[in-house]
C-alpha positions in Angstrom: 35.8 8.9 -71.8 38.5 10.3 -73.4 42.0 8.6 -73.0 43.7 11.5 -71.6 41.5 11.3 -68.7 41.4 7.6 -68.6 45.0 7.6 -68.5 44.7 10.4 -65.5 42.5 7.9 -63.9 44.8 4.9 -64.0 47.6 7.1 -62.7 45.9 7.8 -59.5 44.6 3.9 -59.1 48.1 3.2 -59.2 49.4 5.6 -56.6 46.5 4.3 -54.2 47.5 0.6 -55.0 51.6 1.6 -54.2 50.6 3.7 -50.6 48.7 0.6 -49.8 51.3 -2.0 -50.8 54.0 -0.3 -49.0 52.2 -0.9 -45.7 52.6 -4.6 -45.6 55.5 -6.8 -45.4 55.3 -10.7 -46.2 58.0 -10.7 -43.5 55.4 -10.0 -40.9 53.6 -13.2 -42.0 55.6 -16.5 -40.6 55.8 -19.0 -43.0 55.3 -16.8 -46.5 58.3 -16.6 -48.6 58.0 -13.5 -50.2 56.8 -13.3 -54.1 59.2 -11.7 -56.9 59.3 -8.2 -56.5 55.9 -6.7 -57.7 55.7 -3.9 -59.7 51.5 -2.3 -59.9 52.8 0.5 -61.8 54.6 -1.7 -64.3 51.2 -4.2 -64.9 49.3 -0.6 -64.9 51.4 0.8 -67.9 51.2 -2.9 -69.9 47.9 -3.0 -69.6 47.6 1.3 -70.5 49.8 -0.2 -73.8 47.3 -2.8 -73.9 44.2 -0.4 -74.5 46.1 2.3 -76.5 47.2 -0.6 -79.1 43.7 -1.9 -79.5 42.4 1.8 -79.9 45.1 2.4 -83.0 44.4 -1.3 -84.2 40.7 -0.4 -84.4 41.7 3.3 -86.3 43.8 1.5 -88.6 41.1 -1.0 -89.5 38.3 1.6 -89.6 40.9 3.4 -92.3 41.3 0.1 -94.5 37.9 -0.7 -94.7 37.3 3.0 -95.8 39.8 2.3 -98.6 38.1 -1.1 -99.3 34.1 0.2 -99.5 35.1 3.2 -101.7 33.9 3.1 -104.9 36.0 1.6 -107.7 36.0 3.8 -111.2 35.0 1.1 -114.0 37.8 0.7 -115.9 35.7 -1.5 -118.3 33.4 1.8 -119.0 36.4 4.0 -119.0 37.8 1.6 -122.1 34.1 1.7 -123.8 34.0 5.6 -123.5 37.8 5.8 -125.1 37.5 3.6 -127.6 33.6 5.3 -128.8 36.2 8.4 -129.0 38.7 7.2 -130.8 36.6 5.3 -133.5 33.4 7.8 -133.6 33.6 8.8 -137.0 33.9 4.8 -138.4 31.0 4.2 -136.2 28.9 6.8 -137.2 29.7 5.6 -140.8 29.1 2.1 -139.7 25.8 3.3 -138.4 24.6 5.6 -141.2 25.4 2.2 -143.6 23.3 -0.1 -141.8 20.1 2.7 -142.2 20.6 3.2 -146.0 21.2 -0.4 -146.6 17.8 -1.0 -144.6 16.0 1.8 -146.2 17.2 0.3 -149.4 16.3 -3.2 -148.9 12.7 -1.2 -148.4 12.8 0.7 -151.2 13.9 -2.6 -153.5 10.6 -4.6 -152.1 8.3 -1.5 -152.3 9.0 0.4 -155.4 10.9 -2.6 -157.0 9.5 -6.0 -156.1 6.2 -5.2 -155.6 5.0 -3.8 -158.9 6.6 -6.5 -160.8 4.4 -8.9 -158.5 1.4 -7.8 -159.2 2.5 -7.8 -163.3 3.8 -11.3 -163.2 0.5 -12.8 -160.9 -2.1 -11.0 -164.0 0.2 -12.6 -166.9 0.6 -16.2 -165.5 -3.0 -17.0 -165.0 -3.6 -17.6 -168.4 -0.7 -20.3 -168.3 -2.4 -21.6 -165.5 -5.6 -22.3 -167.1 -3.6 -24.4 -169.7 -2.2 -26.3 -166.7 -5.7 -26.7 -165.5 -6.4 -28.1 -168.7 -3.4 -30.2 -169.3 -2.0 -28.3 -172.2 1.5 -29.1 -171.1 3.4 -27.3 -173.6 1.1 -24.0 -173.9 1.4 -24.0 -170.0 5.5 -24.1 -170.3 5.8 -21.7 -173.5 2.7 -19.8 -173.1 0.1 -18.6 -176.2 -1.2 -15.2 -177.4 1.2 -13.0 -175.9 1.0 -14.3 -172.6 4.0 -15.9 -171.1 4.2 -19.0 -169.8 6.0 -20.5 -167.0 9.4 -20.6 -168.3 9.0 -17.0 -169.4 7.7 -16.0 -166.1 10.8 -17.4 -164.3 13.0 -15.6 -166.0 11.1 -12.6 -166.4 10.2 -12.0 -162.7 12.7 -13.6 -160.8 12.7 -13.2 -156.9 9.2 -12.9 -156.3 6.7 -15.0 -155.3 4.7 -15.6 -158.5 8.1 -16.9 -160.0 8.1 -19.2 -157.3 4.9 -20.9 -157.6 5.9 -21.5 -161.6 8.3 -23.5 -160.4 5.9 -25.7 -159.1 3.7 -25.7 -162.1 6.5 -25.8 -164.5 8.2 -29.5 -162.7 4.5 -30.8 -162.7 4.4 -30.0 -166.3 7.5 -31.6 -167.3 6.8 -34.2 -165.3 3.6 -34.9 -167.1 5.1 -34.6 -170.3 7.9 -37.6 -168.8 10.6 -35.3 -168.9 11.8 -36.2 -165.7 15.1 -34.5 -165.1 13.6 -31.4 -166.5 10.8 -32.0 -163.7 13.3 -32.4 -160.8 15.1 -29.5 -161.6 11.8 -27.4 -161.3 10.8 -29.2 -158.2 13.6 -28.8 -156.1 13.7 -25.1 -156.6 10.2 -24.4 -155.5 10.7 -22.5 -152.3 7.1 -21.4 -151.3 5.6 -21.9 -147.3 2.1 -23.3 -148.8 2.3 -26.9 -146.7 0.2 -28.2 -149.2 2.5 -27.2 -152.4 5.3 -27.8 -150.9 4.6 -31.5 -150.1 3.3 -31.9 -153.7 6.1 -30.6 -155.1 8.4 -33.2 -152.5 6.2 -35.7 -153.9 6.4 -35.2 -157.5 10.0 -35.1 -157.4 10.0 -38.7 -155.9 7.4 -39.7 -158.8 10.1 -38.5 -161.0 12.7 -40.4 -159.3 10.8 -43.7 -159.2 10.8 -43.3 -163.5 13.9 -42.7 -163.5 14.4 -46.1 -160.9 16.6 -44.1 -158.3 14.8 -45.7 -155.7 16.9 -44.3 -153.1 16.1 -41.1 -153.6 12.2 -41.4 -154.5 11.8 -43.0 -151.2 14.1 -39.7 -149.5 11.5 -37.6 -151.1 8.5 -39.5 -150.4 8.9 -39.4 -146.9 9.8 -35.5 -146.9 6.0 -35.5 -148.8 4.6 -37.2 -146.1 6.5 -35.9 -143.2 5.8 -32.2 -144.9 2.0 -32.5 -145.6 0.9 -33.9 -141.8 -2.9 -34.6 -142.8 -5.2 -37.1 -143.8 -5.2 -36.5 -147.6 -1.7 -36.5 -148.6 0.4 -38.4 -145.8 -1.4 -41.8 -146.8 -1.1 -41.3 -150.5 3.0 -40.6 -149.6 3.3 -43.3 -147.2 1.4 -45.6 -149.9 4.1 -44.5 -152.3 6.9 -44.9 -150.0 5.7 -48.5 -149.2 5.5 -49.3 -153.2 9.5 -48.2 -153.5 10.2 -50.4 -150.4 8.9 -53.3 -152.2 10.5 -52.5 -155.6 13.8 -52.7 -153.5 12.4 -55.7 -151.8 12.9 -54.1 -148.7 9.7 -55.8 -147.1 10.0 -55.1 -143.6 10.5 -51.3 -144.2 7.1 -52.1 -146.7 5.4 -54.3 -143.8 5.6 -51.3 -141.2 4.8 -48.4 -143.8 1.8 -50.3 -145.2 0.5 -50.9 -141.2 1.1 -47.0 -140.4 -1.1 -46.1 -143.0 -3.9 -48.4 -141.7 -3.5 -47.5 -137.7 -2.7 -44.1 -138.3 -5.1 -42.8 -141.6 -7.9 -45.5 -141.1 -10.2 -43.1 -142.8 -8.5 -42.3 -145.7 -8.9 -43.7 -149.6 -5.4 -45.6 -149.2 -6.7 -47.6 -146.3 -9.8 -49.3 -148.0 -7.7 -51.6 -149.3 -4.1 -51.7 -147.0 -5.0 -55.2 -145.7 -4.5 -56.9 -148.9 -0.5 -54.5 -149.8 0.3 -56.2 -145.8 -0.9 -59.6 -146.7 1.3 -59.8 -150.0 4.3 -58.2 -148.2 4.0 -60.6 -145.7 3.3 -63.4 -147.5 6.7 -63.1 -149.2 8.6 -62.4 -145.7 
């Protein structure tokens, strides 16, 4: 219904309700004081007010929530867009860097690295035959126009071959009992071989223990053992470590190495014979 015709319609209510009212009096009824003066017409408009303000309440909240659900431009996108804009041509350049440096980084281990790999692993197998053989120094100077460790350091640095002399160079020095020479060689081995890598943690602390830094033999001979994880060469490093313990007669820290070895590596060489290292360490706590 529209509100022009329901405002027709409470027009002629109230015009029926006033012809009726006017035909009583509360005088005709003794004992009824009359009420205030009523007014139909009056309560008929209030309440016409009444419906007209909840119709343009109900208008102005259908326009706020219209204003409310409309979507919001991103400002955060609108800032991304300008500043792309403004700084395109130092981020194109920043882009364009990042691909050559890439492609050269490539180029360097393809056309660079590579070849000089597979030069340095033919020339340095003759100095590991003299390692094999325990010719200490041909192994570190080489013989017969093939290099030897030292040489292939500093011939092919950065790859891998390099690397691995590093290994076989500290074992070589160490042999020799040049120790400081030895740790110097050790500690620069970088290679992931498990194996090597513990062996080159534990030669280091071989050197240490010659040179009596016990502190740091027995920092090095639990790397060994922590590094290796296996049956072969955690024992032998834990057998070590116990040794330095003792030399710093540290026998509780000797007790419980010696005792890991035998519950944890029962089958291994070091274990044969734990029982009697824990029944000296003990016998002296």
């Amino acid at each position: 219904m529209s509100l022009w015709l329901y405002s027709n319609y409470l027009s002629i209510i109230t015009n029926g309700i006033s012809r009726k009212w006017q035909r009583f009096r509360f005088t005709d009824f003794p004992g009824f004081r009359a009420p205030q003066k009523y007014n139909p017409k009056g309560i008929v408009k209030k309440f016409e007010n009444r419906i007209f303000a909840n119709f343009n309440f109900r208008i102005q909240m259908s326009k706020t929530k219209a204003t409310n659900g409309a979507p919001v431009e991103n400002k955060d996108l609108g800032k991304t867009s300008s500043f792309v804009l403004e700084n395109q041509k130092s981020l194109i350049f920043i882009g364009v860097a990042i691909v050559a440096m890439v492609m050269i980084y490539i180029a360097y281990q393809k056309l660079y690295i590579a070849p000089r790999e597979i030069t340095a692993a033919n020339q340095m197998h003759v100095a590991q035959d003299f390692w094999e053989k325990k010719n200490w120094d041909k192994a570190i100077n080489g013989d017969a126009g093939y290099p030897g460790f030292e040489k292939i350091i500093n011939d092919y640095s950065n790859t891998k071959a390099a690397n691995l002399a590093y290994f076989y160079l500290g074992t070589a020095y160490l042999n020799k009992g040049e120790y400081q020479k030895a740790i110097d060689e050790l500690t620069n081995y970088r290679g992931s071989d498990v194996m090597v890598a513990a062996e080159a943690l534990g030669s280091t602390g071989d050197a240490y223990v010659e040179l009596k830094d016990y502190d740091k033999a027995a920092t090095y001979f639990k790397k060994a053992a922590d590094k290796a994880k296996n049956k072969f060469l955690t024992p032998l490093y834990l057998k070590k470590l116990g040794l330095v313990y003792e030399a710093q007669h540290d026998n509780k820290s000797a007790d419980e190495t010696y005792k890991r070895i035998k519950t944890e590596y029962p089958e291994s060489i070091q274990s044969q014979n734990i029982d009697e290292y824990i029944a000296r360490i003990e016998a002296k706590m």
